[in-house]
C-alpha positions as CSV (number, residue, x, y, z in Angstrom):
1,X,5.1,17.7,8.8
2,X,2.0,15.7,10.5
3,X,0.5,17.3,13.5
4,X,-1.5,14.7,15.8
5,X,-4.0,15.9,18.1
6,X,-5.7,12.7,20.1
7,X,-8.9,13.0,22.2
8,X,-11.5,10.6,23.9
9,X,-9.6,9.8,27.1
10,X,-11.4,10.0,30.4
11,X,-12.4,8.4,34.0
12,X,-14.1,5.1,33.5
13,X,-14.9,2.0,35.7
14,X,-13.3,-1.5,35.1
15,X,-14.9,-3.3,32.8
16,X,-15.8,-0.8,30.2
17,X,-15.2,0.8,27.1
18,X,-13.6,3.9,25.5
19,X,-12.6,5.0,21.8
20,X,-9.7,7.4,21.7
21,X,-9.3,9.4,18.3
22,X,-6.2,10.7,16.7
23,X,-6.4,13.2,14.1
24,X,-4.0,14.2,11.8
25,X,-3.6,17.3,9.8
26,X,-2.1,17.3,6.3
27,X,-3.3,15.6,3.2
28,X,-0.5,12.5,3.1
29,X,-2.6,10.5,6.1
30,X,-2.6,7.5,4.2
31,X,1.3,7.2,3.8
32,X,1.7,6.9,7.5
33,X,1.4,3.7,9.4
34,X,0.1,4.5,13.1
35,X,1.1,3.5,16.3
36,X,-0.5,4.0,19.7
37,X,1.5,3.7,22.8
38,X,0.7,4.3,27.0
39,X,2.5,5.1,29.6
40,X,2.0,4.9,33.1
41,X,2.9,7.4,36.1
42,X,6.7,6.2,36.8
43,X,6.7,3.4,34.4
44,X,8.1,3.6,31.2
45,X,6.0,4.5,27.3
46,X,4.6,0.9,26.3
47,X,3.9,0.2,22.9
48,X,-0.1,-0.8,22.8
49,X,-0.5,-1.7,19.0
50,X,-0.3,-0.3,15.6
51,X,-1.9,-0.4,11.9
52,X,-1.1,-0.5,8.3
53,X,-1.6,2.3,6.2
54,X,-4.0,0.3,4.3
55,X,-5.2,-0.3,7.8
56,X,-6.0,-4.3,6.5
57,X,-2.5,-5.5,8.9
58,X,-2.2,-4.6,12.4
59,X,-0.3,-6.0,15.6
60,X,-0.8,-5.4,19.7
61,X,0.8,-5.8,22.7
62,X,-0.2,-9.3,24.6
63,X,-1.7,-7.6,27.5
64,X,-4.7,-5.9,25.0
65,X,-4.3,-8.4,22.4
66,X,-8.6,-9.3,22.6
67,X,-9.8,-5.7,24.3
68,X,-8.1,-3.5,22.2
69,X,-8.8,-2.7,18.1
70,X,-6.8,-0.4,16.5
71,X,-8.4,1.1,12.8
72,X,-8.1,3.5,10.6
73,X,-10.5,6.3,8.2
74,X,-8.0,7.5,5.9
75,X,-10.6,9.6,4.2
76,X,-10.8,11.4,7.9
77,X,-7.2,11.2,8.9
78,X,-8.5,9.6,11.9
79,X,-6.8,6.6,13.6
80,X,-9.2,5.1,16.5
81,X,-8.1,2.9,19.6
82,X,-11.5,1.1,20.8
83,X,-10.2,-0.4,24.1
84,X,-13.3,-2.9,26.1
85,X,-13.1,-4.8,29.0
86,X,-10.8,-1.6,30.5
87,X,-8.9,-2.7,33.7
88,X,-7.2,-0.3,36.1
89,X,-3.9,-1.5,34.7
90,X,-4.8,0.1,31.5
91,X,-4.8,3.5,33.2
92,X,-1.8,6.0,31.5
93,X,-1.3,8.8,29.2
94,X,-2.4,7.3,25.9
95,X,-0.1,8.8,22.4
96,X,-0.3,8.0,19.0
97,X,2.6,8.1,16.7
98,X,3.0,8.4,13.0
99,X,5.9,6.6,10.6
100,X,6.2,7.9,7.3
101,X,6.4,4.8,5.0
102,X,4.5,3.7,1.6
103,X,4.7,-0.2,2.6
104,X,1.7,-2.0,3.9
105,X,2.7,-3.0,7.1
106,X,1.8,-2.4,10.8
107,X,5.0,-1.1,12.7
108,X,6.6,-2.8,15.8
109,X,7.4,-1.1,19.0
110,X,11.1,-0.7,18.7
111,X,10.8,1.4,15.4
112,X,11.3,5.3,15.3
113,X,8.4,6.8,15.0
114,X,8.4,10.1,13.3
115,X,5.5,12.7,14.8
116,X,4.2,12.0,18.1
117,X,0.5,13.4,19.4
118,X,0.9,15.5,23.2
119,X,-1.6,12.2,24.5
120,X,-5.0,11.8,26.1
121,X,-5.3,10.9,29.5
122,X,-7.0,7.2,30.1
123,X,-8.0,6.6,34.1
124,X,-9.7,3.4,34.7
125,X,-11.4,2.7,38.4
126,X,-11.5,-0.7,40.1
């Protein structure tokens, strides 16, 4: 069982820049490739990006593909999402998610994830 507790959201103005954290308890972190997904009042949970559990392979979303970096401290059990350039589309609830696996690779959005975090919220200004 992987508990995920994210933190770092807040109210920002367009145009800036935030690092949400998500920290995992337990001591199999690095078996777990990590996910980070958004969702927006009445719109549905959008995949934002994910990362390896190497953390060396990762994949995002078009729309933060450029302003958004997903990485990794496996030694923490910390995934980050350093987000620049924030717009006011950008505002949701952000989540990160967990998939158990032992391959290298960074998941896609259509895969079931396996532990989900409760989310930070993420408001962003014009």
């Amino acid at each position: 069982q992987v508990q995920l507790v994210e933190s770092g959201g807040g109210l920002v103005q367009a145009g800036d820049s935030l690092r949400l954290s998500c920290a995992a308890s337990g001591r199999t972190f690095s078996t777990y490739a990590m996910g980070w997904f958004r969702q927006a009042p009445g719109k549905e949970r959008e995949f934002v990006g994910a990362i390896s559990i190497s953390g060396l392979k990762t994949n995002y979303v078009g729309s933060v593909k450029g302003r958004f970096t997903i990485s990794r401290d496996n030694a923490k059990n910390t995934v980050y999402l350093q987000m620049n350039t924030l717009k006011p589309e950008d505002t949701a609830v952000y989540y990160c998610a967990a998939i158990s696996t032992y391959r290298d690779y960074a998941p896609s959005a259509n895969q079931r994830y396996d532990y989900w975090g409760q989310g930070t919220q993420v408001t962003v200004s014009s």
